[in-house]
N, C-alpha and C positions, 0 to 999 in steps of 0.2 A: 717611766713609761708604764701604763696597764699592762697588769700580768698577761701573758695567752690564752686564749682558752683553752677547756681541758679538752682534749682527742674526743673527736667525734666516738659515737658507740659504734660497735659494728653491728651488720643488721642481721636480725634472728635469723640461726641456721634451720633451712629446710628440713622438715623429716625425710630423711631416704629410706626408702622403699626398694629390699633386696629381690630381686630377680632371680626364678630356677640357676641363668647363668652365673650371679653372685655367688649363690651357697656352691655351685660344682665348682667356682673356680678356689671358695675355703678349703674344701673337699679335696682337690687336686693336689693345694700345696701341703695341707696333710699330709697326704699319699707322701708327697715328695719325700717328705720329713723324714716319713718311716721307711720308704727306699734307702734313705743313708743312712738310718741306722741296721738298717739288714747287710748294708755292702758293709758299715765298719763291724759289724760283728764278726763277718764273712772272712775282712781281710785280718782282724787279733786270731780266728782260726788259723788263717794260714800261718801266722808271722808268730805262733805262739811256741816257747825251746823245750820247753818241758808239760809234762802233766801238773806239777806245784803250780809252773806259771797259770794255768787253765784253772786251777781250784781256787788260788786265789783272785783270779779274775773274775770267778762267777761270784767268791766272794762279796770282791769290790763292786760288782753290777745292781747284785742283789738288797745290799746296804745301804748304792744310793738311792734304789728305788723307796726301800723305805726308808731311808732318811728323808726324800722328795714329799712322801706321805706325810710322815707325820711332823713334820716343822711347817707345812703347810697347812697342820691344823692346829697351830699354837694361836692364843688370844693374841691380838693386836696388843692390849696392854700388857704383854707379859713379856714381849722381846727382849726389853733388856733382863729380866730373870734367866731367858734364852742364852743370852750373849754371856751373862756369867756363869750358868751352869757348863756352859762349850767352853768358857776356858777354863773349867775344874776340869772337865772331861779331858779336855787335849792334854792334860797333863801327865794320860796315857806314853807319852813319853820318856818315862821316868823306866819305863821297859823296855825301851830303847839303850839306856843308860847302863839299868843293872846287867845287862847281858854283856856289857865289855869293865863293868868292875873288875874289881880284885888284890892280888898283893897284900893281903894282910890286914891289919888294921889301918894303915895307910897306904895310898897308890903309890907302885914304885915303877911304873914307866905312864910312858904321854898317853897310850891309848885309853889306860885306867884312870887317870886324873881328869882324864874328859868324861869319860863314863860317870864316872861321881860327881862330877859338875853338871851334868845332863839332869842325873838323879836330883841332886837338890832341888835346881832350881825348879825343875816339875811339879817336884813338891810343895813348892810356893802357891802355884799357880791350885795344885789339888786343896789343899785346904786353904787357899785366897776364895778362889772361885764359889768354893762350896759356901764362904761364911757368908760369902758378899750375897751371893745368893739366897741365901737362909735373911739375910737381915731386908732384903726387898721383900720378899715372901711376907713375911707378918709383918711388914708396911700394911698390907692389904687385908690383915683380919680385921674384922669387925663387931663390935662388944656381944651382938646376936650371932655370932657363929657360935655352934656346939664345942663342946670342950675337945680337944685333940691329941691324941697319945701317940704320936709317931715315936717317940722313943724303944716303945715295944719291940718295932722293927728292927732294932741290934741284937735281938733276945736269936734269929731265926738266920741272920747275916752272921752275928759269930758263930751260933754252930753249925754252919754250912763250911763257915773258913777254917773250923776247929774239923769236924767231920773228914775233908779233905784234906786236912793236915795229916790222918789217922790212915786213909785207903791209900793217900798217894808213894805212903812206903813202899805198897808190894803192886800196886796196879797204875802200871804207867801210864794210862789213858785217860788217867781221875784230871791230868791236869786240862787238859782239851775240853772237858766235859765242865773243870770250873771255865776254862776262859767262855765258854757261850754262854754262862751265867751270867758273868762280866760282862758280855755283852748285851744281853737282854735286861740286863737291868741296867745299865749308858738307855738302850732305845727306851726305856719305861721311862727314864729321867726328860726325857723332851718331851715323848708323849704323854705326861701327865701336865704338860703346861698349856692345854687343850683348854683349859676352864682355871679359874678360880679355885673352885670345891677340888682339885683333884692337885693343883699343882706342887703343895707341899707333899704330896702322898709323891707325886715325879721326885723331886727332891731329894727326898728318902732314897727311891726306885737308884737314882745314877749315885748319892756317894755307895752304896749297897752294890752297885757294879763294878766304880772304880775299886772299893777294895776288894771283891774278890778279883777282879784284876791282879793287882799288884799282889794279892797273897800266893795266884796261880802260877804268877810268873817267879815268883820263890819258893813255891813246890817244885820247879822244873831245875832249879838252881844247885850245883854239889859244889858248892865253896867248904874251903876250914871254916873252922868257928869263927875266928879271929875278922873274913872279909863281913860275916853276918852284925858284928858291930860297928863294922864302916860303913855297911848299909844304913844300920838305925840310925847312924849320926846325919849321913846324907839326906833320910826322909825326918827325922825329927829337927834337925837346923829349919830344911827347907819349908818346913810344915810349919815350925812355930814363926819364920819369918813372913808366912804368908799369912797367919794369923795374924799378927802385929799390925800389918799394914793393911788387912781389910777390915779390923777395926775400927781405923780412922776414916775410913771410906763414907760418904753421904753420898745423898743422890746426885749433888751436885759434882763432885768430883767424880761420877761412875765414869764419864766417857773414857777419860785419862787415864785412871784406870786400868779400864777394859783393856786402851791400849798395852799401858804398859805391861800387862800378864801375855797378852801376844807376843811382845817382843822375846817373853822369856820362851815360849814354847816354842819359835823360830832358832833361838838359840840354841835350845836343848835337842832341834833337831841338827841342827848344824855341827853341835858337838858330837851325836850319839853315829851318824853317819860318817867323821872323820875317825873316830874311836874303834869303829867296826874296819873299815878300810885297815888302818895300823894294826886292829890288832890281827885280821885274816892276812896282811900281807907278810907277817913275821910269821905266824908259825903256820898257816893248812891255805895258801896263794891258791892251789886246786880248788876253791870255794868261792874264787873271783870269777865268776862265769857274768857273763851279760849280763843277767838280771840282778843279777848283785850289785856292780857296777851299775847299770843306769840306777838303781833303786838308790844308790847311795849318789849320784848323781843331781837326781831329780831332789832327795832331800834336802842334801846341802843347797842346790840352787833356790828352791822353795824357803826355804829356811832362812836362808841367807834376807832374800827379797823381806821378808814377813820380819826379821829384826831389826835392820835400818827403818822400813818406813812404821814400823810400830812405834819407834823412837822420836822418828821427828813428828808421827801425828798425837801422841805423848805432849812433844812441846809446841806444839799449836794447841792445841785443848790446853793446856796447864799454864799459856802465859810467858812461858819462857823464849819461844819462836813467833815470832811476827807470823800472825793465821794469812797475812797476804802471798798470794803464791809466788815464789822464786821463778824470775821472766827470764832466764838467760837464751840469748841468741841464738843458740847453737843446739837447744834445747832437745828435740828432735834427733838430732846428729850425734850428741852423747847418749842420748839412751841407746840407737841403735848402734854405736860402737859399743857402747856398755853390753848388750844384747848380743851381737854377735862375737864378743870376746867372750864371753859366758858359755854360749855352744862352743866354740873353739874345744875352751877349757874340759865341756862334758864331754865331747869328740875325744880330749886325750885321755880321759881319765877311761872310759870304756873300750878304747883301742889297744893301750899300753899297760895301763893300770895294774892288769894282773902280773904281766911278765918286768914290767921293769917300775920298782916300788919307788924309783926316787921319780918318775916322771907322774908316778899317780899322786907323789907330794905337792909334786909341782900345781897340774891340776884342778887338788884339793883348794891350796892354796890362792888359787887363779880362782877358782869359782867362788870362793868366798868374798875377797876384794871386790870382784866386779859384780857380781848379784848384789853382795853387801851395798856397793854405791850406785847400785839401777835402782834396789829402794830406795836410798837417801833421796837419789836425786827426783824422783817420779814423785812422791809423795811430799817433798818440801817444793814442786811444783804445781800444786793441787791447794787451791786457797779452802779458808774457813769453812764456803758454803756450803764445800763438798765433801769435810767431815764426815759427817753422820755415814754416806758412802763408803768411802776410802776405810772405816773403822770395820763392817762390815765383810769387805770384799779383803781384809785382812785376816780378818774371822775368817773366813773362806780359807786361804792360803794355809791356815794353819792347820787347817783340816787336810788340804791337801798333802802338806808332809807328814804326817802323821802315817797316812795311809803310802807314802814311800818308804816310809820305814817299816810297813808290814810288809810290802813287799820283798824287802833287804833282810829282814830275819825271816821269812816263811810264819809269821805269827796271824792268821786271820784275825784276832781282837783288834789290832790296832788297823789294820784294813777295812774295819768293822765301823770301828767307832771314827778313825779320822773322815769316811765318807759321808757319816752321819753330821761329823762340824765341817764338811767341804759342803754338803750339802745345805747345810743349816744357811752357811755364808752367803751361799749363792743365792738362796730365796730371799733373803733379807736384802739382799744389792739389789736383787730384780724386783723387790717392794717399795725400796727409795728409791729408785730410779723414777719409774713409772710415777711415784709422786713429786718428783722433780721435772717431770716433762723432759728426762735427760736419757741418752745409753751410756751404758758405761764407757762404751768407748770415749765418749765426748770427760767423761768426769776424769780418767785417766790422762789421756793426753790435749784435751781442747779447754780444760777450764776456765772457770769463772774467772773473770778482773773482781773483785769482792775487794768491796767497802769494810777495808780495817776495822772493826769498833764502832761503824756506823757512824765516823766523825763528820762526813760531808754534808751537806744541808741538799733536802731534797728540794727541789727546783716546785717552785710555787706557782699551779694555775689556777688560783685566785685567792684571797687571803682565809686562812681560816680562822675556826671559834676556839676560843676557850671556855670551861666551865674551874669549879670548886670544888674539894672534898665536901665541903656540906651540902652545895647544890645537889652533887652525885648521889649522896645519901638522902635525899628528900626524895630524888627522882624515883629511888631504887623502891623507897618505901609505895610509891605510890602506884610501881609495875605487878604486874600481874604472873609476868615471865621473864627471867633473868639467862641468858646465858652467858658464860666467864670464858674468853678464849686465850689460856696461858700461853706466853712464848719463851725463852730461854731469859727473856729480860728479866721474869718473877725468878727463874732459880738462881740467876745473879744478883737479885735483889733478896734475896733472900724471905722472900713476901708470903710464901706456899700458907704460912701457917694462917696470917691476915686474911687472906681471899678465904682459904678454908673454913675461918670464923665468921666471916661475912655471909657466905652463903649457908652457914647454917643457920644463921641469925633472920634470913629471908624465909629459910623453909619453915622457921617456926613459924610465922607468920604467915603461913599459906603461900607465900611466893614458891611458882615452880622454880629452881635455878638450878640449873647446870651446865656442865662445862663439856668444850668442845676441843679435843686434841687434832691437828694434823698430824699424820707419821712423819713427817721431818720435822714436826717442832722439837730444840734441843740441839744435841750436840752427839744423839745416839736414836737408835730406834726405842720407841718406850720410855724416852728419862723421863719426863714430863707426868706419864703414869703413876709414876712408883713417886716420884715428888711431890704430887697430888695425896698419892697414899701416906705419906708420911703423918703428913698434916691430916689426917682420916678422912679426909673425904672420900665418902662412900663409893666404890667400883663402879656398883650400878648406875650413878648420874653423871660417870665420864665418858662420854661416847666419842665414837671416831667421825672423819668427816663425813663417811659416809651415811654416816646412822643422822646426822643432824644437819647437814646441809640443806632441805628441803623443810626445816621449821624452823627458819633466821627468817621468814618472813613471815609467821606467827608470832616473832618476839617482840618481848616494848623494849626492851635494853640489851645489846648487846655489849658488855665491859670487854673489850681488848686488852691484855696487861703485858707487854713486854714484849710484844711478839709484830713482826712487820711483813717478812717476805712472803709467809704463812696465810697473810689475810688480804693480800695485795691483788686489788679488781685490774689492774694492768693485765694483769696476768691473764685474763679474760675480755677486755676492754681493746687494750693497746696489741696489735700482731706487732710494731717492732720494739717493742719492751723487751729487755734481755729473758727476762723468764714469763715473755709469751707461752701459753697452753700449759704451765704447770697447773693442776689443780690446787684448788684454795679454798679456802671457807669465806662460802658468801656473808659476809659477817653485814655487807653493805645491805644487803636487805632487808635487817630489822628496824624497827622503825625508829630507835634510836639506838646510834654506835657510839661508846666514851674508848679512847684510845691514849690509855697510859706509859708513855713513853720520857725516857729523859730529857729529849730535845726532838725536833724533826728530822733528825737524820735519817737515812735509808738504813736498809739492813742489810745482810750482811754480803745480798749480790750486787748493791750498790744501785737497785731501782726504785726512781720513782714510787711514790704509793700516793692513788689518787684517791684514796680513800679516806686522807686525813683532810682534804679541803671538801667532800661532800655535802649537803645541805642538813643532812641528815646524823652528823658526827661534831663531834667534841672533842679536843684534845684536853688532856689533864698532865702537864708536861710535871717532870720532877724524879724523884727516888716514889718508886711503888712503893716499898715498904714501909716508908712514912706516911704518902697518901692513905697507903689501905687499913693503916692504924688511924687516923683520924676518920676517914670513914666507919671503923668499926665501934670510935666513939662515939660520932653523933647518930650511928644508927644505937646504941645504950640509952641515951637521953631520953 
């Protein structure tokens, strides 16, 4: 039987025209906004136990305003630089840790073996995060950048940490004075990832915070000699293992990754807040007051959540878990038993906890198990598509325990800097969101059916074309404008370098060519940048969609390479498309589109794309990295 035809268009939306009553009714729900935020100020007034709790609350206020600031003013392409510099920084947790070491050169009870466990594994994540980040960063130099001597900056950081080493003998207030250093130099660390030019100078800025961090919170410390080389061992294992394994890291494997460093900072809080519990309920229980409790509460819950599903989004990105979402029936019904056995458990640990230690075991233990499996279970129900999300809004989490662990010691640095990656997290879910046409509520519990590996064949209205590597290479030569729209297919295919030769090979030639990123292309916010950098293509000729949306219909070639949901006119064409209204790169408006894909299958939310049968497109089915090598030979000829 003849194919169907394809979905009628829909017809051009009307310009609206806002009315005085339109803008007073934006105007209104404003106001509203800021009425509830005056009442919850109002009511942490009332319900506040102490003056600590009030100073760290303004703390925490204060930090996330400008954490709100300035992760809102980081580059579009620098996110994932973002994402790994926040997980060196959460690694602030390792101050979590040292404050229930002890025992000598080994731990000799349970609450110090988690302490040191805490420590280590921080440590992975403190110099993981920092390398992994350092090695994206000069992705992005370019042979005309001026020469760079950020090393100098250790010249000014050691004797600040040597300096304070010297005053904190006889003036005990030096240590307070370094942690704000630490902290100002954590906010310099994000806030230099503003631009290009400034963001290895950020770099610098947060590992320059993280250690005086950690130096400040070993000025506060009167251990024997003996617990100071349990320490070294705790931060130099953790540190050379997080070396090791951000070594092997590529752009390709960042997502995985990213996760897996979350799962460790979830853990270390998990540990650092059961370690604190044991050790205040053996010797000074007077110290278990409310906010101790909930703080050690909220960490382990947070904690908890943030290492299961770091693990199972670990193995959906890495191949080891079917990226299709886990459909159980009940689905709904377990997380909210999961959920409400979770409060239970924080209800008894804040009620009994202090006076009766075996029920705040209890608990302990109770919040671990069922947090622990509300992430498993939430996150191995949440398919591939929602990834790049779900990685994100883990980021978030880890920030948020962070900052219940400042609450739990009274340490403002870690209230400081956790609000700054709670905050970081949450911009970046509410930037994939919005370009998923999704709330997160929908990615958390309503997700996607996604197309496994994109094995299914998309449903054909009307047959489409093929072309040739060499036809493609004639055509390219004879265009005047090239844009290249990579999708996660090139960093699977391992192509980045191929395209990157091609389109240099254009611009010698006068062809304009460049390339056009969606923020959800990939498998993270930003991989696709820093993959692009690898292979050197220049910052400046990789724009976002918004920067280039509006010159696909000035282009003669638009190359599509791997990429499907990202450029899919349903999306705009079809209202019952599953990813109706997300926005997309109008790729279909240049006057010729080549779309390199393996096969026709859909991608990864399992729609339709009517944009491989267009009048005006080409398929070039195969392995990219072979085509785009025989393209960059006959464009040599």
């Amino acid at each position: 039987p003849p194919p169907p035809p394809p979905p009628p268009k829909p017809p051009p939306k009307e310009e609206v025209v806002l009315t005085e009553e339109d803008y007073k009714a934006m105007y209104t729900e404003s106001a509203k906004k800021a009425g509830y935020g005056a009442a919850a100020m109002l009511g942490v007034g009332l319900v506040s136990p102490t003056a600590a709790f009030s100073n760290m609350f303004t703390t925490f206020a204060l930090s996330g305003v400008i954490g709100y600031q300035v992760v809102w003013g980081v580059a579009h392409s620098l996110h994932s630089p973002l994402m790994a510099v926040t997980n060196a920084v959460s690694g602030m947790t390792a101050v979590g840790g040292m404050y229930t070491m002890g025992g000598g050169l080994v731990p000799s009870t349970l609450s110090e073996t988690l302490g040191f466990t805490a420590t280590a594994i921080s440590a992975v994540n403190i110099t993981g995060g920092f390398l992994v980040t350092k090695k994206m960063l000069d992705m992005f130099k370019r042979p005309t950048d001026p020469p760079e001597f950020y090393e100098l900056y250790a010249y000014p950081t050691a004797g600040f940490i040597g300096g304070f080493g010297l005053i904190n003998l006889g003036f005990p207030q030096a240590a307070s004075i370094a942690a704000t250093a630490s902290a100002l130099g954590c906010i310099g660390g994000i806030a230099g990832l503003a631009s290009q030019s400034t963001a290895r100078m950020g770099l610098v800025s947060g590992m320059s915070g993280v250690s005086i961090g950690i130096a400040a919170t070993i000025g506060s410390l009167s251990w024997p000699a003996s617990t100071y080389v349990q320490l070294a061992a705790a931060l130099g294992g953790g540190g050379f293992a997080g070396y090791e394994i951000a070594k092997r890291v590529d752009p390709t494997s960042l997502p995985q990754t990213v996760a897996a460093f979350h799962s460790l900072v979830g853990l270390a809080a998990v540990f650092s807040a059961a370690a604190d519990y044991l050790e205040h309920a053996a010797h000074s229980p007077e110290m278990l007051d409310g906010v101790r409790l909930t703080s050690i509460a909220l960490a382990s819950v947070i904690g908890g959540v943030t290492t299961t599903g770091s693990v199972i989004a670990f193995g959906k990105l890495n191949g080891n878990l079917s990226s299709a979402p886990l459909q159980l029936e009940q689905r709904d019904q377990i997380n909210m038993a999961a959920g409400a056995g979770t409060v239970a458990m924080m209800g008894l640990l804040m009620t009994m906890g202090h006076s009766h230690p075996a029920a705040g075991m209890v608990a302990l233990a109770g919040m671990g198990v069922l947090s622990g499996g509300l992430g498993l279970h939430m996150t191995a129900s949440i398919g591939g598509a929602d990834m790049p999300v779900v990685i994100t809004v883990l980021n978030s989490y880890s920030g948020w325990a962070l900052c219940a662990e400042g609450f739990m010691l009274d340490k403002p640095i870690l209230t400081t800097v956790g609000a700054l990656i709670g905050s970081s997290g949450a911009i970046l879910t509410h930037i994939m969101c919005v370009a998923m046409n999704r709330d997160i509520g929908s990615v958390l519990f309503k997700p996607l059916k996604t197309n496994e590996g994109g094995s299914c064949e998309v449903k054909s209205y009307a047959p489409h074309t093929e072309t040739s590597a060499d036809a493609l290479a004639e055509r390219l030569l004879s265009a005047k404008s090239v844009v290249v729209v990579p999708g996660y297919g090139l960093a699977v295919a391992k192509a980045q370098y191929a395209v990157a030769e091609i389109a240099s090979k254009l611009r010698a030639r006068g062809v304009k060519a460049q390339f056009a990123i969606h923020p959800v292309a990939g498998r993270m916010p930003g991989q696709l940048n820093v993959l692009l950098a690898e292979a050197g293509v220049p910052y400046d000729i990789v724009l976002e969609m918004e920067e280039i949306n509006d010159d696909f219909k000035d282009t003669d070639i638009c190359l599509v390479v791997g990429a499907n949901d990202t450029v899919n006119s349903a999306a705009i064409e079809d209202p019952n498309s599953i990813i109706a209204g997300m926005p997309v790169l109008h790729v279909w408006e240049a006057k010729n589109v080549i779309v390199m894909k393996r096969s026709m299958g859909a991608g990864y939310a399992g729609a339709d794309n009517p944009v491989f049968i267009k009048d005006n497109t080409d398929m070039l089915l195969g392995d990219a990295k072979k085509t785009l090598d025989a393209i960059k030979a006959k464009l040599d000829d």
